[in-house]
C-alpha positions in Angstrom: 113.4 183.9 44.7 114.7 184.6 40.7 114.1 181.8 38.6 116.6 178.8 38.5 115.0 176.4 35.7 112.6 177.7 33.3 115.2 180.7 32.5 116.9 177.8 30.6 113.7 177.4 28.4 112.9 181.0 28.1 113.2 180.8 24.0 110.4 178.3 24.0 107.9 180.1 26.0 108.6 183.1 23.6 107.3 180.6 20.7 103.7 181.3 22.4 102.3 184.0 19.9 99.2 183.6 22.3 96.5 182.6 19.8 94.0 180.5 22.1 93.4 178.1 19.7 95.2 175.4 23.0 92.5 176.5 24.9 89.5 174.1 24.1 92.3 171.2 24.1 92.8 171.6 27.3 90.6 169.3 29.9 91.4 172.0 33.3 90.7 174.7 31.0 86.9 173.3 30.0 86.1 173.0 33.0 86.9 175.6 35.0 87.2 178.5 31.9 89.7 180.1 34.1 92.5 181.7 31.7 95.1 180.3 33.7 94.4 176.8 34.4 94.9 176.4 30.1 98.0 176.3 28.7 97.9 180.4 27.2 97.5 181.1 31.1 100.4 179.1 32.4 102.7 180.2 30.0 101.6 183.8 31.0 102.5 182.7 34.7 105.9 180.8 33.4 107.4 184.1 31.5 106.2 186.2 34.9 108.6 184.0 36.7 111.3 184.0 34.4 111.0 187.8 34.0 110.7 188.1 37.6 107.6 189.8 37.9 105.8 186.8 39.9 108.2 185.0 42.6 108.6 181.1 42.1 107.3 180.8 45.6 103.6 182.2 44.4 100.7 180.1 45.4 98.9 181.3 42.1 102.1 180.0 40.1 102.2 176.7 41.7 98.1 175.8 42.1 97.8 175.8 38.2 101.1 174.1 37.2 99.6 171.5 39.6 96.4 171.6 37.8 97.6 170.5 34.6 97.4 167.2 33.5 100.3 167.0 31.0 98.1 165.2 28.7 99.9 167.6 25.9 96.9 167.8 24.1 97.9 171.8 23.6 100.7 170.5 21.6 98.8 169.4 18.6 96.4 172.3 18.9 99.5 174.7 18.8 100.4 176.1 15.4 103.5 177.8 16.4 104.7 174.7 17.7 105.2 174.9 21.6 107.0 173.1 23.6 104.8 172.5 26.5 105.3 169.5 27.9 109.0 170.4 28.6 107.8 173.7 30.1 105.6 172.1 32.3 108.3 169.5 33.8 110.7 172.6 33.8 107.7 174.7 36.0 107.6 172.0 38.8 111.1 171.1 39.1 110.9 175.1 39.8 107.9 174.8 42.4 109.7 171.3 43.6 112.9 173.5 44.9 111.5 176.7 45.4 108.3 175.7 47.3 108.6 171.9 48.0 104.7 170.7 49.5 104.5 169.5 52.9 101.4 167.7 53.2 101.5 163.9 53.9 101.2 162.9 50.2 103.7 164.9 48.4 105.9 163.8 51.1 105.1 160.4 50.5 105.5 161.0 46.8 109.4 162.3 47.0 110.1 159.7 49.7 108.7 156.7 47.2 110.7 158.4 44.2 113.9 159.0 45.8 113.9 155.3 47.5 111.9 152.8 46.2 111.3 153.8 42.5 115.2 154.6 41.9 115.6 150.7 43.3 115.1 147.5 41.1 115.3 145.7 44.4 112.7 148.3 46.7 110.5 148.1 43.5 110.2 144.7 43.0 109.5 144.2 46.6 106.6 147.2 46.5 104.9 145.9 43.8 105.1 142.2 45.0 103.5 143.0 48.3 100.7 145.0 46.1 100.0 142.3 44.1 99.6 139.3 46.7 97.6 142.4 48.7 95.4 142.5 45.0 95.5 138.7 43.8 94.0 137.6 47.7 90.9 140.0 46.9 91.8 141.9 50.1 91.6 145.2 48.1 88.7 144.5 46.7 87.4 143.6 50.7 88.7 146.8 51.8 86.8 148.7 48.9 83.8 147.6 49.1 84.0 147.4 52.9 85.2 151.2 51.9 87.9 150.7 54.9 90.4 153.1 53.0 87.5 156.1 53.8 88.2 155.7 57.2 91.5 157.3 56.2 90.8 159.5 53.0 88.9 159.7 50.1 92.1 159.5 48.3 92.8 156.3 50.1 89.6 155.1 48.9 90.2 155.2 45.7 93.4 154.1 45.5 92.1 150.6 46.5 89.8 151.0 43.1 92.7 152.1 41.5 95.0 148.6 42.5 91.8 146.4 42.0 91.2 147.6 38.7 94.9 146.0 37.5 93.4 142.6 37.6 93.2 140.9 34.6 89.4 141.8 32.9 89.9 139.2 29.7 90.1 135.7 30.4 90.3 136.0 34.2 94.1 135.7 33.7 94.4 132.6 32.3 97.8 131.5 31.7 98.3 130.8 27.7 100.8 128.9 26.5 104.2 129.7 24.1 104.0 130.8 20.7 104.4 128.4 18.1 106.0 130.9 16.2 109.8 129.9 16.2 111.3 131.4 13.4 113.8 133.6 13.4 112.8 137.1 12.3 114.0 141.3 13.1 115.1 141.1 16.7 113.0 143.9 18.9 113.6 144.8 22.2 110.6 144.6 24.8 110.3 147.5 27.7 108.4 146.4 30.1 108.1 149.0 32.3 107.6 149.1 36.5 104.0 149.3 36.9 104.0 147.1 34.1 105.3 144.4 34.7 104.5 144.8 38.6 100.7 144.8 38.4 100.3 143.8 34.5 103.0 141.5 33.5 99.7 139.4 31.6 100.5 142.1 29.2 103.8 142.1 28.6 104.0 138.6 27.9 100.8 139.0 25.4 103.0 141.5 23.9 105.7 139.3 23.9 103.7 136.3 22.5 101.7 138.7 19.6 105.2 139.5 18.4 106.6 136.5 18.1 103.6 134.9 16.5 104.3 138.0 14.0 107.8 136.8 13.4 109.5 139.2 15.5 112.8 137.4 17.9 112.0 139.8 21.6 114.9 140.1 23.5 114.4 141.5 27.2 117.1 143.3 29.0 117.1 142.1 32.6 118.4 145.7 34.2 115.8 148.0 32.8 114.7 150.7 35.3 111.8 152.9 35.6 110.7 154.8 32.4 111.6 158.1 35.1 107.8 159.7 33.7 106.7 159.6 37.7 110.4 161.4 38.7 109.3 164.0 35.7 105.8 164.7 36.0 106.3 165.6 40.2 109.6 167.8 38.8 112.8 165.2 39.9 114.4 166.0 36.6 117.8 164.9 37.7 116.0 161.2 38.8 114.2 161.1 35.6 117.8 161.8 34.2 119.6 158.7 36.2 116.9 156.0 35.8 117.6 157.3 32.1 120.9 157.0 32.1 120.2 153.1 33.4 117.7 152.5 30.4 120.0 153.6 28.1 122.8 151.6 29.3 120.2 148.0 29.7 119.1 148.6 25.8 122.2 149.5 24.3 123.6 145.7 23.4 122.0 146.7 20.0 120.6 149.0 17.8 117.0 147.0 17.6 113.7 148.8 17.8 112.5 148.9 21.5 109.0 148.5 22.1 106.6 149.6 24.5 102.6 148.7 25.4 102.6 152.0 27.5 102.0 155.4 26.5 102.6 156.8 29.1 106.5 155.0 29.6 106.6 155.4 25.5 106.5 159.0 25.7 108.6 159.4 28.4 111.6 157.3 26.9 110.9 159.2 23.5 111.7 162.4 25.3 115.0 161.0 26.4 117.2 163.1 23.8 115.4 166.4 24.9 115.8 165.3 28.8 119.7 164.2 28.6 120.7 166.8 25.8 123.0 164.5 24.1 123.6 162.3 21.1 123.2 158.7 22.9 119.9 160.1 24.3 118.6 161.3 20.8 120.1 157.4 19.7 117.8 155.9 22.1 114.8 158.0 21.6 114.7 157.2 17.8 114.5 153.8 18.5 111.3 154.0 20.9 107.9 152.2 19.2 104.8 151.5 20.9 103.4 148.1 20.2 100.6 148.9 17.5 103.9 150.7 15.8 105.9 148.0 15.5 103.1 145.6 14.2 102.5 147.7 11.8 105.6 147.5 10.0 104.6 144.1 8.5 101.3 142.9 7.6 99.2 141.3 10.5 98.3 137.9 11.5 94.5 137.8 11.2 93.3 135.9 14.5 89.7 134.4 15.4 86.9 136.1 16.7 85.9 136.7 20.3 83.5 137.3 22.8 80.7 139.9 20.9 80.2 142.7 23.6 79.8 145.9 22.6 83.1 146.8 23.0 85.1 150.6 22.5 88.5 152.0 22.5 90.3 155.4 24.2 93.3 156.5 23.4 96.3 157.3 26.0 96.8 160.7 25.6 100.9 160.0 25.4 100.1 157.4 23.1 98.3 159.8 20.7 100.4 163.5 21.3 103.9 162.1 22.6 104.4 159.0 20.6 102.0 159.8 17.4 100.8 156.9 17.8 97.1 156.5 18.8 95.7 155.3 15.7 98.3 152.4 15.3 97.1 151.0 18.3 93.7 151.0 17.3 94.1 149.2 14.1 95.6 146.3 16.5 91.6 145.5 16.7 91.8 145.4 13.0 93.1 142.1 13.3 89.9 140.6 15.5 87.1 139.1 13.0 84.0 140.6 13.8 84.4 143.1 16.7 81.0 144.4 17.9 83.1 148.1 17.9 81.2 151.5 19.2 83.3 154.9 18.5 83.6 157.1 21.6 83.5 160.3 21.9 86.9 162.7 23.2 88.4 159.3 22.6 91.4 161.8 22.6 90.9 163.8 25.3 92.6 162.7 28.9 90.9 160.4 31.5 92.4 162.5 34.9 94.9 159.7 35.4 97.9 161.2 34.3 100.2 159.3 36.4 99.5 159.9 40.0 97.5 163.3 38.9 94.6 161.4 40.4 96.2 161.2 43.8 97.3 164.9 43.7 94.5 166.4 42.5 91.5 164.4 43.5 88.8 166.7 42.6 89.7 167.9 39.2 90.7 164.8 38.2 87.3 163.1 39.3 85.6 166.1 37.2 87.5 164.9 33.9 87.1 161.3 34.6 83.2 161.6 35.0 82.9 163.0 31.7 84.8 160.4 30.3 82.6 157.9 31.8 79.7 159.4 30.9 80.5 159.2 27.3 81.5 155.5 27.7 78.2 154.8 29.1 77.0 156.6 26.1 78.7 153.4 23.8 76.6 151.2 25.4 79.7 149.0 25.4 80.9 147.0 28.5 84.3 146.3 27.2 86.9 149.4 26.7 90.5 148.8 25.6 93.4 151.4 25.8 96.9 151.3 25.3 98.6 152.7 28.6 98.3 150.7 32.2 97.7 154.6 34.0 94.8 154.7 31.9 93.6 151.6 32.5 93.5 151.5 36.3 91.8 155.5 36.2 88.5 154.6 33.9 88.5 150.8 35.8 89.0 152.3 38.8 86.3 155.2 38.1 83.7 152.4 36.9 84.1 150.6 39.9 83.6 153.8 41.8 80.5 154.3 40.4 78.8 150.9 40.2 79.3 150.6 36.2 79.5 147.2 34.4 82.7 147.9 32.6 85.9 145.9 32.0 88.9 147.5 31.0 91.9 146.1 29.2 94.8 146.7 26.8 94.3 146.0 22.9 97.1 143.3 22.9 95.1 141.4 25.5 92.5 141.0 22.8 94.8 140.4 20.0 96.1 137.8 22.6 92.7 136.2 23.0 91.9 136.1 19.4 95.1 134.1 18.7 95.1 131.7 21.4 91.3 131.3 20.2 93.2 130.6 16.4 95.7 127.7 18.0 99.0 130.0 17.0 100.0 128.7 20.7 101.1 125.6 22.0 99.7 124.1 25.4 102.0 125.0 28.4 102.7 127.8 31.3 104.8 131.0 30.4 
């Protein structure tokens, strides 16, 4: 079969001028040294396909487009300025129509993006049944009982993976309102499916840091998926309509919309380059992550917390889609005395990547054990990172492996440290 999709991005595969230096970036590449599972290698593979030297149906075409993690790390490596992360969602909507997978859990996949994550309704419904499944502790039952074995290792771990969305700071208590009432530049909040369906804790600490910061947060009620699940598995046209819907919920204003997920933050950044049009463009501009926004003004200092070693890594879309890594960090800036431990690859991916941990089991357990390893290294038993993907893949990985580790998002420390200052008044949200 000729190539139906990446022909369209044929002038930025040319950009490649094939210099390696994407190569040690890359977290497949490092581990395996094989040419093509780094991004020089698949861009080899993508121009075959275009040019028509290697069909679209190739198992050697589609095994390492799978094997990337998308963390886009390439991107910053790249001096000639590559496009990859649009290449790579071009390459599996190719591999999605030319050679769609038939195992159980690809099928599973399309079925779950084409009806319940193009749904409010379905959605709402999904996640509520996974959280009362969470919040009665029968996942964490049927992990340690390691029932989901009996049906996969995959299965397995995606009970570590829903477990590790409880709440690690405060046991989820419920804090009251901010006492912040004024009146100040009015933001929009995204809240996103996953989070608001398995950590809405954090969107309302979001919600609450703002305000105490004297930002009004308004809250579209008809928001729809970010569409970065529809894009990463190659459903460009769904990534396209739940688009389409997001655009249409945030556009009663011009305000800045704000995000406390990376990987939702990069996806709605990329909405001009998805849609190809000016109200696209519009709506990307507007798109700022949480530690962005607060650091347009200077920040509330709050009180100090619990003194556990504590570190921070940073969501790869965070850091090389949004440019914004280091402004979530300096959220911590505002926490007196922080018993802080640097990590390093900080930067590089975890092996979350969406549901890259579902698809790819074994290649993403290889780049989340060295990602633990070098946690353990910290000596710190408190990790906060700004993207909910993340934060399920190194809680669910410490859980996995019998670590004493709690993982959370910055905001939920920010949170802490203010309720701990009295900017809130007693009550239920």
């Amino acid at each position: 079969m000729l190539s139906q999709t990446l022909a369209h991005e044929e002038q930025k595969l040319l950009a490649c001028i094939h210099c390696g230096l994407c190569l040690e970036a890359c977290p497949t590449y490092v581990i395996t040294g094989n040419e093509n599972d780094g991004p020089r290698g698949r861009i080899y593979l993508m121009r075959a396909v275009v040019e028509g030297r290697l069909p679209n149906t190739s198992e050697s075409f589609s095994t390492h487009i799978d094997r990337c993690l998308g963390c886009r790390a390439c991107e910053q490596a790249c001096p000639a300025g590559v496009e990859y992360g649009q290449l790579l969602e071009a390459s599996r909507q190719e591999i999605l129509i030319a050679q769609p997978k038939q195992t159980l859990t690809h099928k599973l996949l399309r079925f779950a993006l084409k009806h319940v994550w193009s749904s409010n309704t379905r959605l709402r419904l999904f996640f509520g049944a996974s959280r009362i499944f969470r919040d009665l502790g029968l996942a964490r039952a049927a992990f340690k009982l390691r029932l989901g074995k009996l049906i996969s290792p995959r299965a397995h771990f995606a009970l570590a993976l829903l477990e590790s969305s409880r709440s690690q700071v405060n046991a989820g208590k419920i804090f009251g309102k901010s006492k912040s009432d004024q009146v100040g530049e009015s933001v929009m909040l995204f809240e996103g499916c996953v989070g608001e369906g398995l950590f809405s804790r954090v969107n309302r600490a979001t919600e609450r840091v703002l305000q105490t910061n004297g930002f009004a947060v308004e809250i579209p009620e008809r928001q729809a998926c970010c569409g970065a699940l529809h894009a990463h598995a190659g459903d460009l046209e769904g990534a396209r309509k739940l688009a389409r819907e997001n655009i249409k919920a945030f556009g009663t204003s011009d305000a800045p919309i704000v995000t406390n997920a990376g990987g939702c933050g990069a996806m709605l950044a990329s909405y001009g380059q998805l849609l190809h049009d000016e109200e696209g463009q519009q709506f990307s501009s507007r798109i700022r992550d949480i530690g962005q926004q607060l650091a347009t003004r200077e920040l509330r200092q709050g009180s100090s917390i619990d003194q556990t070693a504590m570190t921070y890594d940073t969501s790869c879309h965070l850091l090389y889609g949004q440019k914004a890594g280091d402004a979530s960090l300096k959220m911590l800036d505002a926490i007196p005395g922080l018993n802080f431990k640097s990590l390093e690859g900080a930067e590089r991916c975890c092996g979350g990547a969406g549901i890259y941990n579902l698809l790819e089991p074994e290649m993403s357990a290889k780049v989340l054990n060295e990602k633990l390893k070098n946690i353990e290294a910290t000596g710190a038993t408190l990790l906060a990172t700004g993207n909910a993907g993340c934060q399920m893949q190194i809680g669910a990985g410490a859980c996995v492996n019998g670590m004493s580790l709690k993982v959370c998002h910055p905001i939920e420390l920010l949170d802490e440290s203010y309720r701990r200052a009295g900017f809130y008044s007693e009550g239920s949200d």
